[in-house]
N, C-alpha and C positions, 0 to 999 in steps of 0.2 A: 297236043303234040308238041306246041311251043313249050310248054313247062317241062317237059319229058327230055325235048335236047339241049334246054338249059342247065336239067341238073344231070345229065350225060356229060355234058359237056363240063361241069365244075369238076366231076368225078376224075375225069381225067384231064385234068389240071392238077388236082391234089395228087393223084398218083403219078404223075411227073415230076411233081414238086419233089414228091416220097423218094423217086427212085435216082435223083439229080443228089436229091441230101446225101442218101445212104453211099454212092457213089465218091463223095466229098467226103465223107464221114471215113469210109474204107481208104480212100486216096491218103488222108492226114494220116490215118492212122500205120498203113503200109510206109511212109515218111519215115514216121515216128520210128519204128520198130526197124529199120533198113539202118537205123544207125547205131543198133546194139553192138555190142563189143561181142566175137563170136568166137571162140578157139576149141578145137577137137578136144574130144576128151580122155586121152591118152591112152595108154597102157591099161589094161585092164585084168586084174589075179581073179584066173577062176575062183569063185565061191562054190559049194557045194549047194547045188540047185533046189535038192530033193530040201534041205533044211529050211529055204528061202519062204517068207511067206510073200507068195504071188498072187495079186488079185485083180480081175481083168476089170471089176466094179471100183477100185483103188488108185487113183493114180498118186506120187508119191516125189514130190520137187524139196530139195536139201537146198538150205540158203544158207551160205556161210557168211560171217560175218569176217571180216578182215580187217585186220589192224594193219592204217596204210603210216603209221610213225615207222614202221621196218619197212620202208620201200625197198632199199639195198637188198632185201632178203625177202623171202616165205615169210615167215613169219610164220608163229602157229594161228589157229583162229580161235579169234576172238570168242563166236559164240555158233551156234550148231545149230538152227530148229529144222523139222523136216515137219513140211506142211502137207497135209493130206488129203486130199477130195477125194469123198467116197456118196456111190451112188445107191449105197445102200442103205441110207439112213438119213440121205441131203444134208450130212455135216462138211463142215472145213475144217480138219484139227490140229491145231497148231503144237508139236513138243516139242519139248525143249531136251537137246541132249546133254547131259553135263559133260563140261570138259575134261573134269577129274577125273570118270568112269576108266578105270581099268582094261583096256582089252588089248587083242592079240592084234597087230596092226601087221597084216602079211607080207612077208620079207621082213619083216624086221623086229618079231618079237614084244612080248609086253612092255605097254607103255600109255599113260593120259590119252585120251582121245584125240586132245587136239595137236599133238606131237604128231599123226598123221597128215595132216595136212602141210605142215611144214617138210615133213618128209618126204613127198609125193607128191602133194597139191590137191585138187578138190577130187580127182579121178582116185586116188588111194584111199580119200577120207570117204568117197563111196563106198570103197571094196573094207572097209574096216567096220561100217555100219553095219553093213548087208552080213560080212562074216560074225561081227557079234551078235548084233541086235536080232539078225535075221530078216532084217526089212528090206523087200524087193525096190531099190532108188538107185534110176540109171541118169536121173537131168538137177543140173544142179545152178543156182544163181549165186556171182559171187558180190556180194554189196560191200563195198570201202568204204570208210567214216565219211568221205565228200558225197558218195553216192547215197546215204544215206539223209544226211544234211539237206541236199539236194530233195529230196523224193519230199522230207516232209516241210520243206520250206516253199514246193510247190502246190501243196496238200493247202498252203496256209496257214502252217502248224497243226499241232494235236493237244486238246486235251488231256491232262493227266492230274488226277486226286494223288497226291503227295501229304506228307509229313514234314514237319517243321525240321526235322531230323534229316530227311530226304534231302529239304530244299537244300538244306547248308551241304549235305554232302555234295548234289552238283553244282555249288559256288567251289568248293574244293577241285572237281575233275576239273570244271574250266578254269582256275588258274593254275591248275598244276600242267599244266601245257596242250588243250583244247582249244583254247581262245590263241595263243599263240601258234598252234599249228594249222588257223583259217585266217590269220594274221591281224587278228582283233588286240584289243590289249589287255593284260592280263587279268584287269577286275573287270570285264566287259562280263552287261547282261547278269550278272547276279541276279537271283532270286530271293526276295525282300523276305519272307515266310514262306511255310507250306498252306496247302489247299487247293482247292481244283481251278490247277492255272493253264492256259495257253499258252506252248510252250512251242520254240523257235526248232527247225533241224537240229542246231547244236546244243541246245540243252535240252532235248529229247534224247539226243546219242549220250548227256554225257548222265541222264537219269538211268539211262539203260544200262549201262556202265557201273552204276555203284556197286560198289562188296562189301565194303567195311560198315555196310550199314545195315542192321539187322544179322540175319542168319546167312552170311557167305553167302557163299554163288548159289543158294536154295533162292533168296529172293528176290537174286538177281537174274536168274533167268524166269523166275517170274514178271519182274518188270519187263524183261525183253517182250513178254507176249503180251505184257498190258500197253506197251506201245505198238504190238504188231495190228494188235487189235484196235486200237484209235486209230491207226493210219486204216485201216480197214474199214473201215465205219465212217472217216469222209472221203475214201475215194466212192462209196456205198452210195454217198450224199449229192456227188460231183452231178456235175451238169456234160452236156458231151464236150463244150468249149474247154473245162476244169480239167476233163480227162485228159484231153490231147495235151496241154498244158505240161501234165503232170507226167507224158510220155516224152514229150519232148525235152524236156528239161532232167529229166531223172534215167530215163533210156539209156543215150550214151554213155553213162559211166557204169555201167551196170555190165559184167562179163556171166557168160552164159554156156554151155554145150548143148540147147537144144535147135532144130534147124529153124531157118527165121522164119520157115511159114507154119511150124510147130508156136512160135512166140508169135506170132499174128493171129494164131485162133484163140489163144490165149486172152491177147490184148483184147477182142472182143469179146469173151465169152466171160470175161472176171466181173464186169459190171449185175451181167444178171446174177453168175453164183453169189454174189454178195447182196445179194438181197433176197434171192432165194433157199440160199441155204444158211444152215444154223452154226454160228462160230464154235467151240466148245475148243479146251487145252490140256494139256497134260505135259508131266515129266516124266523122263525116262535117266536113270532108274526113279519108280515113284516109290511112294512111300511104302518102306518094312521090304523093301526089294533087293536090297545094299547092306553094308555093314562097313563105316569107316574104319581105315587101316593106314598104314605108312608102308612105303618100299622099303627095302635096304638102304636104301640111299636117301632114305627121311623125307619125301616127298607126300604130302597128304592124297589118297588116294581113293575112289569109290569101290569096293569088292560088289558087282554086282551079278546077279540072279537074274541074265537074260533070260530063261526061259519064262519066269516068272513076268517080265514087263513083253516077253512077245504074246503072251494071253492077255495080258491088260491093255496091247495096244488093239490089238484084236476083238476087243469087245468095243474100244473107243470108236472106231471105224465102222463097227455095225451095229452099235447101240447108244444113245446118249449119255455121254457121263456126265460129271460134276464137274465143278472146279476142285480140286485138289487143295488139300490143305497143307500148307508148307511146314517144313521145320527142317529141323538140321539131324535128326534125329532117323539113324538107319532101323535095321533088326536091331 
């Protein structure tokens, strides 16, 4: 009987211990998240519903990138991915919208994708996805080059396999005004060669950034996913001290329209899908989907074949793809 109310008695001690952590664990984390940047999401242009693909197994968060060197203004954005969890297949899929992609931004006529956001802000560059693409995405995060910075300098950095080619192009973005717009000096942090280096927030933002290096913005918004996916892969790693860490310091700068206890279940629930579920990427438009063109007004521009990438997203979502093979190369 004495052994029996001794290991009674340890049992609950450990489930005390359990429900005191989880309690401290939820406390930091509710902290953490109460200091997001929060603002409505404005105006919103009917889309035509029936076209929309709606999937109650899909949930569907647009993260726009911003370029915070136009503070004075919008600015258009940066870069586009709309990230996907879907429960139909336990993937997370990250694509990449090109910014070039041609479409109808409502009220205001054909024009680059990312001309919407500048025009309207993250609430129109919703209704400009949803009208072209056809993809149902109502919550959206907006990350700044500090927030950015920020998120993977709290990570530790990230690993990235680069090219010699690579390396020097981000010694280029950071002295062409990176390093001076986090007030470093201009040859700060160079990269001596390429190869799989450990790389700081700001020469992660400024890999993610190259264009002139390889095939246009084809492989550069591939890089954007090959570092969405190394920040993904050590927050995967993190311990729960690293997580809150990485909440707390990267949070704040981070603007949002979802409500905060929508971003609260979030905060706890991204740990398991990232080790539960299988990452997998795509582009949209992907490949033979488009056919480059110029406006009247000589701007390079993607002629794209939504209907054709809403079937290929549609399969991404409820079956495993591939990685995608770049080029620059349309129809």
């Amino acid at each position: 009987m004495e052994e029996n109310n001794g290991s009674g008695s340890l049992l609950g001690k450990l489930f005390w211990i359990l429900v005191v952590l989880a309690i401290i664990c939820f406390s930091l984390v509710n902290y953490a998240v109460s200091s997001l940047q929060y603002e409505e999401t404005g105006v919103r242009y009917m889309v035509n519903s029936e076209a929309l693909y709606e999937d109650e197994d899909v949930r569907n968060i647009l993260i726009i990138g911003s370029d915070t060197r136009v503070s004075e203004q919008r600015g258009r954005a940066d870069s586009v991915l709309l990230i996907s969890v879907s429960e139909h297949n336990k993937t997370i899929t990250v694509t990449s919208l090109m910014r070039d992609s041609y479409v109808e931004i409502p009220k205001y006529g054909w024009n680059k994708l990312n001309a919407a956001y500048a025009y309207g802000g993250a609430s129109l560059l919703l209704d400009t996805v949803e009208a072209n693409f056809h993809i149902d995405v109502d919550e959206y995060f907006i990350v700044d080059f500090m927030a950015f910075i920020a998120i993977v300098d709290a990570l530790g950095g990230v690993e990235i396999t680069m090219s010699d080619a690579e390396a020097a192009g981000v010694n280029d973005v950071l002295a062409a005004g990176l390093n001076e717009l986090v007030g470093d000096d201009r040859n700060a942090d160079f990269l001596e060669q390429g190869g799989t280096l450990l790389l700081s927030g700001k020469q992660a933002l400024a890999y993610s950034r190259l264009r002139y290096v390889g095939n246009a913005d084809y492989e550069r918004t591939q890089r954007q996913r090959k570092v969405f996916s190394a920040i993904t892969e050590r927050v995967a790693s993190f311990n729960p001290v690293g997580w809150f860490k990485l909440l707390r310091d990267a949070i704040p700068m981070l603007v949002t329209n979802m409500e905060e206890k929508t971003v609260m279940g979030w905060a706890l629930e991204v740990p398991f899908l990232l080790t539960q579920y299988e990452m997998q990427s795509l582009r949209m438009p992907a490949e033979g989907t488009y056919r480059n063109d110029m406006t009247t007004g000589g701007a390079a521009i993607l002629r794209v074949d939504f209907d054709e990438n809403l079937t290929i997203f549609k399969d991404a979502v409820q079956n495993p793809i591939e990685e995608e093979t770049q080029s620059s190369g349309g129809k």
